[in-house]
N, C-alpha and C positions, 0 to 999 in steps of 0.2 A: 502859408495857406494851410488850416486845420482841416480835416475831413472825420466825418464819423461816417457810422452807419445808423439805420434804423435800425432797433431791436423792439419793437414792438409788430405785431400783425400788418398793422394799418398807419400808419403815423398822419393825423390831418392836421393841413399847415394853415393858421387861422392869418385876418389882413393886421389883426392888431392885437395886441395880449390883453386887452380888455373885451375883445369880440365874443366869448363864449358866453354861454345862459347855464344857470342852475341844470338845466335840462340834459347839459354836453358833457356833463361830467364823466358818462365811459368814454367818450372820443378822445378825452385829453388823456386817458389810459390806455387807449389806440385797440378800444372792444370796440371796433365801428360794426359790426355786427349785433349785436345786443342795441345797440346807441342808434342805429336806426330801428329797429323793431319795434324800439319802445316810443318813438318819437309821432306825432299826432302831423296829418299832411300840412296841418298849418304851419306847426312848427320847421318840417323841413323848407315851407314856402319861402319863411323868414329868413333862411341860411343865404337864399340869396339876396332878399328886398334889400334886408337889413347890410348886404355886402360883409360877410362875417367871415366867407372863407376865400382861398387861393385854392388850392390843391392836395390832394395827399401824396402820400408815398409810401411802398409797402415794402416790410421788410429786408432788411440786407441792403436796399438801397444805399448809396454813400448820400453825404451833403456836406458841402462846403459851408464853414463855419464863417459866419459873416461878425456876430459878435453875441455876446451871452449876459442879459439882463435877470440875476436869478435863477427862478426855476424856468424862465423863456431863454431860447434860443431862434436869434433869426440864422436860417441857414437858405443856402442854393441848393437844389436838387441837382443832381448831377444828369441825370438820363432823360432828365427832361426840357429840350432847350426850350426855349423863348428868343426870339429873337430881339427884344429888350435888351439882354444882359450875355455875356459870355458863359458866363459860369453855371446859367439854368435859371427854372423857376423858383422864385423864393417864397417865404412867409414865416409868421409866429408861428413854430412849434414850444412843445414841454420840454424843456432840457433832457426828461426821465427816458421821453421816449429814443434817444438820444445813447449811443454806444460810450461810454467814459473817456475813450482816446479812440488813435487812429487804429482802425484794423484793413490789414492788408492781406491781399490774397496769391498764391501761387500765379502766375501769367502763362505758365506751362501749358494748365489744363482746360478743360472745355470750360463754355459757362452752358446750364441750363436752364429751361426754365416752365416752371406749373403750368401746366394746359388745359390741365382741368378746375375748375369752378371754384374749389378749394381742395387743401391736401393737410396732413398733419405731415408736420414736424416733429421727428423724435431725437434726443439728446444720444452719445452716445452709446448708450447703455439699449439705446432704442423703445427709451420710458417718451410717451408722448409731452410735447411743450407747449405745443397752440399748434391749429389751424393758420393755413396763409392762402392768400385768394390768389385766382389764376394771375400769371405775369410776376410773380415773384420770380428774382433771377438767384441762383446760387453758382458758385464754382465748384464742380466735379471733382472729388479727388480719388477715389475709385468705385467700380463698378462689380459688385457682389450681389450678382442673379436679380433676385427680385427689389433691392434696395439698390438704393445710389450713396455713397456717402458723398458728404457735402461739408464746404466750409462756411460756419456764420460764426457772427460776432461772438457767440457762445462757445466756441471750437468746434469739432467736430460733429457734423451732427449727418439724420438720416431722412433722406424720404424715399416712398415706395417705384420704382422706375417705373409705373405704368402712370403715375401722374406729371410726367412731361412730354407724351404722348400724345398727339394732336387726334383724336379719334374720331372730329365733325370729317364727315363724308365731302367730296369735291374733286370733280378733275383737276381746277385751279386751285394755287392760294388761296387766291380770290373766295369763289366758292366756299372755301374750308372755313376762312373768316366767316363767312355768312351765316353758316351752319354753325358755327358755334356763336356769334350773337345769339344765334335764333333760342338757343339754352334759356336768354334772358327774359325772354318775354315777359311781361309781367312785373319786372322788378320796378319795385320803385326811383323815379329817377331821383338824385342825389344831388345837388347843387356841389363843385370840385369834384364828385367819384370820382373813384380813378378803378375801385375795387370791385369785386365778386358782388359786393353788401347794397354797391349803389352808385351807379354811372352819371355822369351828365352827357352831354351827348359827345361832345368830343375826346371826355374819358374814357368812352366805350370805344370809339374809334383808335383811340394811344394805344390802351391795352390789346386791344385786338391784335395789332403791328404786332406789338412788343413778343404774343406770346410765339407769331412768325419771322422775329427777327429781325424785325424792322422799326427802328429809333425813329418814329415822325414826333414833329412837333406838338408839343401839349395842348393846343389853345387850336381852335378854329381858325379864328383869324389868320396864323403862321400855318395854320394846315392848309389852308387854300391860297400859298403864294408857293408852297414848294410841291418837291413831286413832280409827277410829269399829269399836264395840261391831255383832259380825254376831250375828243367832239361827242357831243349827244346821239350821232350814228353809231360813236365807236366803245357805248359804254358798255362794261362787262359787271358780273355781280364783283360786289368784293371794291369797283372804285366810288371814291367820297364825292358828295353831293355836299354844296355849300349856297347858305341862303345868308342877305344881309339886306340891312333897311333903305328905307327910302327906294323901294320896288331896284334890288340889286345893286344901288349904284352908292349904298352906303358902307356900314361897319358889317363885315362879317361876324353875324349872332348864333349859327346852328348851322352843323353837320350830318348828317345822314350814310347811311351804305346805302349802293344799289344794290339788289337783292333779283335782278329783273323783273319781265313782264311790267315796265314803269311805276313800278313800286320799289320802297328805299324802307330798310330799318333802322331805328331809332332809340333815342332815350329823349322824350319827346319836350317835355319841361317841367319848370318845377311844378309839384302839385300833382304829376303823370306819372309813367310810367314806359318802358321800353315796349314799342308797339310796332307795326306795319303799316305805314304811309302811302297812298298812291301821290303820285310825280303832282300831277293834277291838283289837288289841294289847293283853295285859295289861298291858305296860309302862305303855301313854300310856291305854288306856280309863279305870282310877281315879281319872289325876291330872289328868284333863281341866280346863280352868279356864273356856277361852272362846276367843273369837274375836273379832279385829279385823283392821278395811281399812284399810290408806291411799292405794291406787291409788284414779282415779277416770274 
């Protein structure tokens, strides 16, 4: 079994190596940043009509090497299960974005991880590398005052200790998740996000987890079978709302936070944007399914 890491910002894992458009050309250099900014809503509509992507993955990430056609690699994400497959979620990435061999880390030390929104990465020398969006995880290898040194595919490297720092306000978890969605308002939603740049609704919900600590599943669908089951008397901010078709009793399609007061935050769909939903909606009241927690 091969493993790499990501080395790129953002690595987005396409369904097929022919799925990109002239348009994606910074994605497949993993500037999803820049790559959405420039991108028109129609186009992002397309990402999903057209079924063009899986998922991304963001830096340091490992993946399991499934097999390597060229400059493609299909690989499994590692930290991302699916209940599909053992090994994680897979898809067409760019071989580039792709570490050369296996890199490995001390199991000694902590792992950390970005809390805030984005953070640079600096090399040694602590010359800046790139920006990485929140949920980026690193291994700690020592701790000098205001920096953290860190291990990435590149060796040694630095980022600022105040950015893995949870600083959204909250008695709970819960809570704290909410407060930091709430940063996103406004972002456009992303068909696969996973990142800072552009969520979809259950990527907003992964990352969230992730930057608490908590590994849930990628995909809506596996997010509303695990977890612990809330009653609608017993819901708190912070747990996940799931809606699916044929008025609930279909396919799990969309995820929500409750937020309280019977409103739920979101990355609402394509074409949208991360907004505030009340419970009531005709859209989500029908296809209501349930609720689960994974904070604790």
């Amino acid at each position: 079994m091969q493993t790499r890491r990501v080395i790129v910002p953002v690595a987005t894992f396409w369904t097929r190596k022919d799925a990109p458009r002239d348009v994606d050309a910074l994605a497949l250099k993993g500037d999803v940043k820049n790559w959405v900014a420039q991108m028109t809503t129609e186009q992002t509509i397309d990402l999903c009509d057209s079924k063009r992507l899986e998922t991304q993955a963001l830096f340091n990430d490992e993946v399991i090497i499934d097999h390597i056609e060229g400059s493609w690699t299909r690989a499994f994400i590692t930290a991302q299960t699916d209940d599909s497959d053992p090994r994680g979620y897979a898809g067409w990435v760019p071989t580039a974005s792709l570490s050369e061999t296996e890199v490995t880390y001390p199991t000694t030390t902590a792992r950390v991880v970005v809390a805030q929104p984005t953070t640079t990465l600096y090399d040694q020398h602590k010359t800046p590398i790139f920006d990485v969006s929140m949920g980026t995880t690193f291994t700690e290898l020592a701790n000098e005052g205001e920096w953290l040194k860190v291990a990435t595919p590149f060796g040694e490297g630095y980022i600022k200790q105040l950015s893995i720092i949870v600083t959204a306000e909250g008695a709970t978890t819960g809570e704290q998740m909410v407060a930091m969605a709430k940063q996103f308002l406004g972002l456009r939603y992303l068909w696969a996000g996973i990142s800072s740049y552009g969520f979809d609704c259950s990527g907003l919900m992964y990352t969230l987890h992730r930057v608490m600590g908590f590994l849930i599943p990628r995909d809506a669908d596996d997010q509303s079978v695990n977890g612990q089951p809330v009653a609608p008397e017993n819901l708190q901010p912070g747990d996940l709302l799931f809606y699916a078709y044929d008025h609930g009793k279909g396919y799990v399609h969309h995820v929500g936070m409750y937020i309280g007061n019977g409103q739920m935050i979101q990355s609402r769909t394509p074409g949208k944007e991360v907004d505030i939903a009340k419970l009531t909606e005709m859209r989500y009241a029908p296809e209501y399914v349930g609720a689960r927690r994974y904070w604790r």
